[in-house]
C-alpha positions as CSV (number, residue, x, y, z in Angstrom):
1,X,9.1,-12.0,-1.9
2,X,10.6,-14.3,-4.7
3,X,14.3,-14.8,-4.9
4,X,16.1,-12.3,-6.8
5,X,19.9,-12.8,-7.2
6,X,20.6,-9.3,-8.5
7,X,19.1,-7.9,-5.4
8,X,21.1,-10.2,-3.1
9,X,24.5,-9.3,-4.7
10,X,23.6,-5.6,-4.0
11,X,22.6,-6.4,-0.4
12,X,25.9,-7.5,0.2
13,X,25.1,-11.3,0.2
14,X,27.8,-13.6,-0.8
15,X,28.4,-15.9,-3.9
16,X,28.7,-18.3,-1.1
17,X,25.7,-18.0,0.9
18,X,23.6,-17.6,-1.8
19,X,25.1,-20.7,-3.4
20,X,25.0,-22.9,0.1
21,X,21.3,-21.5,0.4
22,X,20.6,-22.6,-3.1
23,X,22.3,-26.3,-2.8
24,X,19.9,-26.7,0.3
25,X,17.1,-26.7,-1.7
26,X,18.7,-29.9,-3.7
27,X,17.8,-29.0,-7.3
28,X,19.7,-25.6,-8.3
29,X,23.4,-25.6,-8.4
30,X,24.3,-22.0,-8.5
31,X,27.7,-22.5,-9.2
32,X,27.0,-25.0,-12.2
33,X,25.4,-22.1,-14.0
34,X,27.5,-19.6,-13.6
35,X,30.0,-22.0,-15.2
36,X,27.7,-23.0,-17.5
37,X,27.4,-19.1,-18.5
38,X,24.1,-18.3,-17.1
39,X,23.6,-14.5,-16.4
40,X,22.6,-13.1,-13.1
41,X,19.4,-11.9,-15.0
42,X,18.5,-15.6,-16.2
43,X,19.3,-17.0,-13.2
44,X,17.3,-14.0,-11.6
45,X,14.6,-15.0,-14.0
46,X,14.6,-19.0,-13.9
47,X,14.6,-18.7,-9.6
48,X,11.9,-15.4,-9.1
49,X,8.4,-17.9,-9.7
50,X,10.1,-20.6,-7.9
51,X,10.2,-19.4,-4.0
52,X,7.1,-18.3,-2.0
53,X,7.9,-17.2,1.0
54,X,6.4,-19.1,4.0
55,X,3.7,-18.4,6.6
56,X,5.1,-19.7,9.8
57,X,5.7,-22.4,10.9
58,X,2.7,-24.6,10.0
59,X,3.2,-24.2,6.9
60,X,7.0,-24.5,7.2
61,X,6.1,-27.8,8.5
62,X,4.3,-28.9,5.6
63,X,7.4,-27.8,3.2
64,X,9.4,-30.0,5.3
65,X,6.8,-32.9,5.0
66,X,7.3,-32.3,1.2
67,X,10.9,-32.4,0.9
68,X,11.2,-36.0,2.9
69,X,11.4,-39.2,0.8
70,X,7.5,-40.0,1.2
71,X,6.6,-36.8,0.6
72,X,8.4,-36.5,-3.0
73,X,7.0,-39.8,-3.6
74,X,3.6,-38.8,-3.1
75,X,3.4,-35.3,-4.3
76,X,5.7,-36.4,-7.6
77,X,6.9,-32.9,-7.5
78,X,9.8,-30.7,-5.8
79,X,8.6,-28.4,-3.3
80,X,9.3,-24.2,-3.5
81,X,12.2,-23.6,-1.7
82,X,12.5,-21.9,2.1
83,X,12.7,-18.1,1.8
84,X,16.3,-16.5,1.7
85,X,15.2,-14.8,5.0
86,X,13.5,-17.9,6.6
87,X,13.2,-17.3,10.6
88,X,15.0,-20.0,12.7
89,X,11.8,-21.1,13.9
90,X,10.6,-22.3,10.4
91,X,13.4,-23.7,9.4
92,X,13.6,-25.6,12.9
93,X,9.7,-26.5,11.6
94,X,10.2,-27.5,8.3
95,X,13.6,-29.6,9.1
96,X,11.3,-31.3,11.9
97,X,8.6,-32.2,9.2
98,X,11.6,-33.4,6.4
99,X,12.5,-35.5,9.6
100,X,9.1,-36.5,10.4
101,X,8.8,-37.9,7.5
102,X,11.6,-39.7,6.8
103,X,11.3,-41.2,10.4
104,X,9.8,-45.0,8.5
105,X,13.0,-44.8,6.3
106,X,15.3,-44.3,9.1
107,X,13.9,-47.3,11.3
108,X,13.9,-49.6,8.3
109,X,17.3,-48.9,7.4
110,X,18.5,-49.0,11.1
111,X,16.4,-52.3,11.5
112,X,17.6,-53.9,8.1
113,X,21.4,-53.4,9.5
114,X,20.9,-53.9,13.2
115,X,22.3,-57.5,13.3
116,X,25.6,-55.7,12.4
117,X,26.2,-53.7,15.6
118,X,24.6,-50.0,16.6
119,X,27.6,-48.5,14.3
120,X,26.6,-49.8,10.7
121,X,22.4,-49.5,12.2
122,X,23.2,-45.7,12.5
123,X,24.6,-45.7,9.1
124,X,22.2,-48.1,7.0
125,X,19.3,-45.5,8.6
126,X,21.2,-42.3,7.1
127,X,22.2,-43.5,3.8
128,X,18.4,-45.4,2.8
129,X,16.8,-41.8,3.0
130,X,19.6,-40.0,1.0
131,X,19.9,-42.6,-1.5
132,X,16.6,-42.9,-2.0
133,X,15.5,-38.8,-2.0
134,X,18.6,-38.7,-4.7
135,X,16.2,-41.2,-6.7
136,X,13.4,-39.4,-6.3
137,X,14.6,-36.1,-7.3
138,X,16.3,-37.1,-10.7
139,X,13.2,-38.9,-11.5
140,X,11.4,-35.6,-11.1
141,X,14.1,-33.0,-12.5
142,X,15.3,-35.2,-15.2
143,X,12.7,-37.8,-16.0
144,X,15.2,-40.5,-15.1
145,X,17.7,-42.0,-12.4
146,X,21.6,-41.5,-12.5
147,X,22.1,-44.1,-10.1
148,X,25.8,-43.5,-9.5
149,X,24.8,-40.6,-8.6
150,X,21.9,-42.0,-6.2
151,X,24.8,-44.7,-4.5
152,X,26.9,-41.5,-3.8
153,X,24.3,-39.8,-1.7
154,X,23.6,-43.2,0.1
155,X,27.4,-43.2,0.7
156,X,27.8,-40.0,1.8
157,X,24.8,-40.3,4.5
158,X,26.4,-44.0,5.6
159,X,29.8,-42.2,6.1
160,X,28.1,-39.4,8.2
161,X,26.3,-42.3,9.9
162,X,29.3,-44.0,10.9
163,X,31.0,-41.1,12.1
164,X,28.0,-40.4,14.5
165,X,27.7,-43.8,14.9
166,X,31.1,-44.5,16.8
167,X,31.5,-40.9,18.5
168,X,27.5,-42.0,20.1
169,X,29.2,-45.5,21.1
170,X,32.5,-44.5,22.8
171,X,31.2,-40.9,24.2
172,X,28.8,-42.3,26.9
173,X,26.6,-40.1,29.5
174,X,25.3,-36.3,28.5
175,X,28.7,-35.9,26.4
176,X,26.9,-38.1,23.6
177,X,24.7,-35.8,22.1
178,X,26.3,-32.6,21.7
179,X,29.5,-35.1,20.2
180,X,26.7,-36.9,18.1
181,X,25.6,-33.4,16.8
182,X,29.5,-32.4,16.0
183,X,30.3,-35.0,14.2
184,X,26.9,-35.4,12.1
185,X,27.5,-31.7,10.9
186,X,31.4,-32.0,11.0
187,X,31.6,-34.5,8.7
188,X,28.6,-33.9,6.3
189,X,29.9,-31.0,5.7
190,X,33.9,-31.9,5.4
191,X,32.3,-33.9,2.9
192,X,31.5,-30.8,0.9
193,X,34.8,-29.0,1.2
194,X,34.2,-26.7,3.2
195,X,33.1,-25.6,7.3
196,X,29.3,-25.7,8.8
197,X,27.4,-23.7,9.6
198,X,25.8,-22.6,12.6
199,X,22.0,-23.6,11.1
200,X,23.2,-27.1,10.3
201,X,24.0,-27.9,14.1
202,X,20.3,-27.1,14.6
203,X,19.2,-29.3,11.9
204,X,21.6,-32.0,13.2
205,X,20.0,-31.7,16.5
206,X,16.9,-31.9,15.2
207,X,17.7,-35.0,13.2
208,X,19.1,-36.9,16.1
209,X,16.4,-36.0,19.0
210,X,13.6,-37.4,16.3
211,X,15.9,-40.5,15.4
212,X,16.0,-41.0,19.5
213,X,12.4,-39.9,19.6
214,X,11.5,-42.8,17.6
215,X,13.9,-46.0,18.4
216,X,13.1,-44.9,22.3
């Protein structure tokens, strides 16, 4: 069922939650238009032939293949956002694809930066995707790059990078992981202003056991 904002409000859903499911998506900023002076109805309007609701999590998967780096690249187009109601499992499926493909980004940037120290290798391979998937996006959306805008995304990832970076050095044993996966969400979202969510821990697990996965 497509997104519909009126409907939402009436359910009882938050400005919030719509807003942080909204920003997930990386192209609609919900509380831009509303301070723009967007009406419910035109947001209502401009969001309903946008979302199709998935089918599992196969195809979850392959929404999560389209949202990562090589993905936007290739298709040259932004994928329909995740249902308001998606089912843990496919978001679980879909983060795994975004992850999945992002997985040749994450080892060049951790390889580029390994002379460094494990530290600045952990946050080299978080902020080459987000810089880069920043690029990609404008490019579609706008038909151009705001490249300030593309160096803050890659700074944002290095500085959740670094923060998982050091906790995953000095925490040692089966401590690492679970601290790894609090300060990845922690701070990402301390970045934003605001406290994570129970969902994001997932995806930060998810992230890190596909990073490990991969430089095994």
């Amino acid at each position: 069922m497509p997104f519909n904002l009126e409907r939402a409000l009436k359910e009882g859903t938050s400005y919030e939650d719509i807003a942080r499911y909204l920003a997930d998506t990386h192209w609609f900023n919900l509380q831009k238009a509303i301070q723009d002076g967007a009406t419910n109805e035109q947001i209502a309007k401009f969001l309903a032939p946008q979302e199709k609701p998935t089918k599992g999590v196969g195809e979850a998967f392959v929404a999560g293949l389209g949202e990562s780096v090589p993905g936007l690249a290739i298709m040259g187009e932004l994928p329909s956002p995740p249902p308001m109601k998606e089912t843990m499992g496919e978001r679980v499926a879909r983060q795994v694809g975004t992850v999945a493909g992002d997985i040749p980004l994450f080892v060049a940037g951790g390889a580029i930066a390994a002379p460094a120290g494990p530290v600045v290798s952990t946050a080299a391979a978080m902020a080459l995707p987000a810089g880069l998937r920043k690029v990609l996006i404008d490019r579609i959306q706008k038909g151009d790059i705001d490249a300030v805008a593309a160096i803050k995304e890659a700074a944002k990832g290095a500085v959740i990078g670094v923060a998982t970076g050091v906790v995953g050095k000095f925490i040692p044993g089966i401590a690492k992981i679970p601290a790894e996966i609090a300060a990845m969400t922690t701070v990402g979202a301390g970045l934003e202003g605001r406290l994570p969510t129970a969902r994001e821990f997932v995806d930060a697990s998810i992230v890190l056991s596909e990073r490990d996965s991969c430089l095994s």
